[in-house]
C-alpha positions in Angstrom: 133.1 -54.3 -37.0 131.2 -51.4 -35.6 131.5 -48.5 -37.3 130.9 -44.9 -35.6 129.7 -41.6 -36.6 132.9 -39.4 -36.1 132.0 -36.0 -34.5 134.0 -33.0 -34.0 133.9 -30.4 -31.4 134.0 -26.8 -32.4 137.6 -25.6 -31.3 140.9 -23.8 -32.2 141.0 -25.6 -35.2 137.4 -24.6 -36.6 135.8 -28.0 -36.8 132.2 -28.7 -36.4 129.9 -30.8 -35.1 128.7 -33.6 -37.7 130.0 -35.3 -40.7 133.4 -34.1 -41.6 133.7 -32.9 -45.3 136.9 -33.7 -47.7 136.6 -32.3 -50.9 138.9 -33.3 -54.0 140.3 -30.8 -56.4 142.6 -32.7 -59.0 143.9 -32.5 -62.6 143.0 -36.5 -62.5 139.9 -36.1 -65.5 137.6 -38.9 -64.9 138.4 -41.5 -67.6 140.7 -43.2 -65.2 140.5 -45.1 -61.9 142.8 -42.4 -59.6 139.3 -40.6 -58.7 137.7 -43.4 -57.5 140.9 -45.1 -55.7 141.1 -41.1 -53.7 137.7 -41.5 -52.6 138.2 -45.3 -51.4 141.5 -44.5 -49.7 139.7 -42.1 -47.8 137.0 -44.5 -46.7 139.1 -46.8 -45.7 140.4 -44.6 -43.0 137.2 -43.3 -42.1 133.8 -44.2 -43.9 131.8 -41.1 -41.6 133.2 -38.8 -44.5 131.5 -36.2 -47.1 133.2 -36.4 -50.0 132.9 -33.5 -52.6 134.2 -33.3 -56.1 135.1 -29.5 -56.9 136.7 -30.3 -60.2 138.9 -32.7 -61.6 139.2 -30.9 -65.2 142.3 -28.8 -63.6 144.3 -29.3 -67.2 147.2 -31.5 -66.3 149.7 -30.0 -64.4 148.7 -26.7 -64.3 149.1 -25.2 -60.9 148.4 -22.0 -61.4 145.3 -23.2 -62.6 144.6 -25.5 -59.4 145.3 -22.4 -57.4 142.7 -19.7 -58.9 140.3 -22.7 -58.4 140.6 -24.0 -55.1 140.3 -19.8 -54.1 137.4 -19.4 -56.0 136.0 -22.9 -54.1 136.9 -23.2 -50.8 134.9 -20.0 -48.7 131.8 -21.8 -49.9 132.5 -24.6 -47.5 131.5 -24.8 -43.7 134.5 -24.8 -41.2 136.4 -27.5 -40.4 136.3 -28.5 -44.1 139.2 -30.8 -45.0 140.4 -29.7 -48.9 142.7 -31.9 -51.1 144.7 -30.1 -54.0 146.3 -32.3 -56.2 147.9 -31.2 -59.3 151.0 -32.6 -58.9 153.8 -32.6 -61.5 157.0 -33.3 -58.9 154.9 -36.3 -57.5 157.7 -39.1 -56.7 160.1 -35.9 -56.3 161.9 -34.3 -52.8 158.9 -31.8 -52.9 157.0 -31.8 -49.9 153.5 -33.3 -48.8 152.1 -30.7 -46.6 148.9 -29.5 -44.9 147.8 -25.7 -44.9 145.7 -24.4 -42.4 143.8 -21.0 -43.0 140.4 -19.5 -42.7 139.4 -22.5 -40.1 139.8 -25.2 -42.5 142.6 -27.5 -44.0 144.6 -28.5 -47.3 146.2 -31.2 -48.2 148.6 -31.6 -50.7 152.0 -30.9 -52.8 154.3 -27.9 -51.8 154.0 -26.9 -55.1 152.1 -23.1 -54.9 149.2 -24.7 -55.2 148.1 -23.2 -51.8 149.8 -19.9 -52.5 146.4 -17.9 -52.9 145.2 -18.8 -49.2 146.2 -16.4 -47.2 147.4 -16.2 -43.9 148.1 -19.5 -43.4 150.3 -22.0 -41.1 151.5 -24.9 -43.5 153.0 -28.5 -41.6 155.8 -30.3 -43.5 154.2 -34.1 -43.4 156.5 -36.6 -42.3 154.9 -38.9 -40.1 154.5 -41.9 -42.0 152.3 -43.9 -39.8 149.4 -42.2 -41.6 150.2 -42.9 -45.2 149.4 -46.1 -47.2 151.4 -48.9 -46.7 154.5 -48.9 -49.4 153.0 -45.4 -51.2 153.6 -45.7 -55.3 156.0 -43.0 -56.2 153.2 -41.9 -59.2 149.9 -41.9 -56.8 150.4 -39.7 -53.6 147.2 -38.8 -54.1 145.7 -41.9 -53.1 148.7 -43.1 -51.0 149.6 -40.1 -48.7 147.4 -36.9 -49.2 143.8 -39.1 -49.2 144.9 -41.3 -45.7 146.4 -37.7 -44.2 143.1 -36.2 -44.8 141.4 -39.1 -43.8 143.0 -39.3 -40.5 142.2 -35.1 -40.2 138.9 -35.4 -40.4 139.1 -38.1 -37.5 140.4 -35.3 -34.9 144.4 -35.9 -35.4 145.6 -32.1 -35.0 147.8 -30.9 -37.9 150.8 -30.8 -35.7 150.8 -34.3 -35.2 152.2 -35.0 -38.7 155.0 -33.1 -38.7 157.0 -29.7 -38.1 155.4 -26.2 -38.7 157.3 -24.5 -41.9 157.7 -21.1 -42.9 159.7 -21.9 -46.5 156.6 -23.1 -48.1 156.1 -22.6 -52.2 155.1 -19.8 -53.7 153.5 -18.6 -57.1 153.7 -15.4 -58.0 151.7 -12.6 -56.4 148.2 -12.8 -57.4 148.2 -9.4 -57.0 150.2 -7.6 -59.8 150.9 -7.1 -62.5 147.5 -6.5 -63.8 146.6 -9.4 -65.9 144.4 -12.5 -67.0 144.6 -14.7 -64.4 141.9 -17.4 -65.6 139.5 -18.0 -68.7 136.8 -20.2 -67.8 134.6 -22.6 -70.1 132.1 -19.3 -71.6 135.4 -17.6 -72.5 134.9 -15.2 -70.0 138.6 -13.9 -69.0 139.1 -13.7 -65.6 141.1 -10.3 -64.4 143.2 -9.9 -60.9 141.2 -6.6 -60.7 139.1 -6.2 -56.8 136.7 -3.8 -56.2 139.4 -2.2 -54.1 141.9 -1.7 -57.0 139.5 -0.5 -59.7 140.1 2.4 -60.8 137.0 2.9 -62.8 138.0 3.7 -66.0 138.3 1.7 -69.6 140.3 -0.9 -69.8 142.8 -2.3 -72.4 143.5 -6.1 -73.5 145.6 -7.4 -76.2 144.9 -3.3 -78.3 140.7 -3.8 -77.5 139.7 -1.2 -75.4 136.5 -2.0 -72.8 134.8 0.5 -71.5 131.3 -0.5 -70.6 130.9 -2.0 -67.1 127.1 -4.3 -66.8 125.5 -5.5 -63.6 124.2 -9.0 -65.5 125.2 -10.6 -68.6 121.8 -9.7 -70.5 122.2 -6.1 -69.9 124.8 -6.2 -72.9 124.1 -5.7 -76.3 124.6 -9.2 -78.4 128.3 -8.9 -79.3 129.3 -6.5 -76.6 133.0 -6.4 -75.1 131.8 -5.7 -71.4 133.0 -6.1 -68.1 131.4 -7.7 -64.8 132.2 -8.4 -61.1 132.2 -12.6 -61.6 131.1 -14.7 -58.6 135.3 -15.3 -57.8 135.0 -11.8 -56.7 137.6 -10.2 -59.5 136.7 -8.0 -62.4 136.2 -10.4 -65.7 135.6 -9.6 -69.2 132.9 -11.2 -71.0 130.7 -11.0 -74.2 127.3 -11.2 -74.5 126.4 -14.6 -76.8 130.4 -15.8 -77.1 134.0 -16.3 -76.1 135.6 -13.3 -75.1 138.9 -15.0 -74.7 138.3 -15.7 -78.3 137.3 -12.4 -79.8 140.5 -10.8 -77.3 142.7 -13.2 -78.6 143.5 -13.6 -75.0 145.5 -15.9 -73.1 146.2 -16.4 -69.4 148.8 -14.0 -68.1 147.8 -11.4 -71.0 148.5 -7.8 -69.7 145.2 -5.3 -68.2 145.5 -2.5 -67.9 143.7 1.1 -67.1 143.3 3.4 -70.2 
């Protein structure tokens, strides 16, 4: 069988010329098979396909985690890119597949909240079977439904081909406010909801610790200096120079910032 190169044409949906991209965000780990089974489901329906891991050490079932992720991720990609969230708890459940549009590029996955930190959106309730797997396992949508919808995307089927435009789609809480922790990653570093636009410049207080001093780079602290820093996400974080802040905070996410 002869296999073509799929290309897209650049149009109201934001796609590209050249090799589609579908990137995988999951809570899967890599121990298991379910990575590997995502990525062949999606070759099956089209082999002309980058595939891109962004993580798959979401810790299981944590959306909220899944969410500051995939916001963190996805504005490095080119338009047209094809994104696949799964961190899926209600799999098997009434909760509904969907795909988000937003910021010329699509996501794929539970209506869970998991989406809720893309912003102006249009989200598509997916019913049209036709795409899935045959007989989809009530434990692996992420292979049976979201992989082949994504698939058959990055072929040129338009969103609205798989089902009705909603409006009632799942929400998480604002990202917005309260002030708080809204991710710790790996170094420890504690990741606030703070912008540039809602600093207010002052110190700042976590868990009793107050943080005054603000650094450009992590080497212009003193060894064992509370500081904080404008991370690559974009949001104020607090850090230590040579350890875990999280861990000298005793901080958790969803701990309260606030301005002192």
């Amino acid at each position: 069988m002869k296999t073509e190169r799929v290309r897209h044409e650049t149009g109201s949906e934001g796609r590209l010329p050249g090799l589609p991209v579908i990137t995988l965000l999951t809570d899967f780990g890599t121990a298991d098979y379910f990575v590997g089974a995502v990525k062949g489901a999606i070759l099956s329906v089209n082999s002309n396909v980058c595939i891109v891991d962004i993580t798959h050490e979401i810790p299981a079932q944590d959306i909220e985690a899944g969410a500051f992720m995939l916001l963190a991720a996805y504005k490095t990609f080119p338009r047209g890119t094809i994104h696949i969230g799964v961190v899926d708890p209600g799999v098997g459940s009434a909760r509904r597949p969907i795909i988000v549009t937003a910021n010329d590029q699509f996501f794929v996955g539970p209506d869970n909240g998991i989406f809720s930190y893309i912003s102006a959106h249009r989200t598509f309730h997916v019913t049209a079977t036709e795409y899935f797997r045959p007989d989809p396992s009530s434990t692996f949508h992420g292979r049976d439904i979201f992989a082949p919808v994504a698939a058959a995307l990055s072929t040129g089927v338009a969103p609205e081909q798989f089902g009705a435009e909603i409006n009632d789609d799942v929400r998480l809480p604002s990202l917005e406010t309260p002030l708080r922790i809204i991710h710790i990653d790996r170094f420890g570093n504690c990741v606030t909801n703070i912008r540039r636009e809602t600093f207010e410049g002052n110190s700042l207080k976590i868990n009793g610790k107050t943080i005054s001093a603000v650094r450009n780079f992590y080497g212009e602290a003193s060894a064992g200096e509370l500081f904080a820093i404008w991370g690559s996400a974009g949001f104020l974080e607090i850090s230590i120079n040579g350890g875990s802040a999280a861990q000298i905070l005793g901080a958790k996410r969803g701990d309260s910032v606030s301005f002192t």
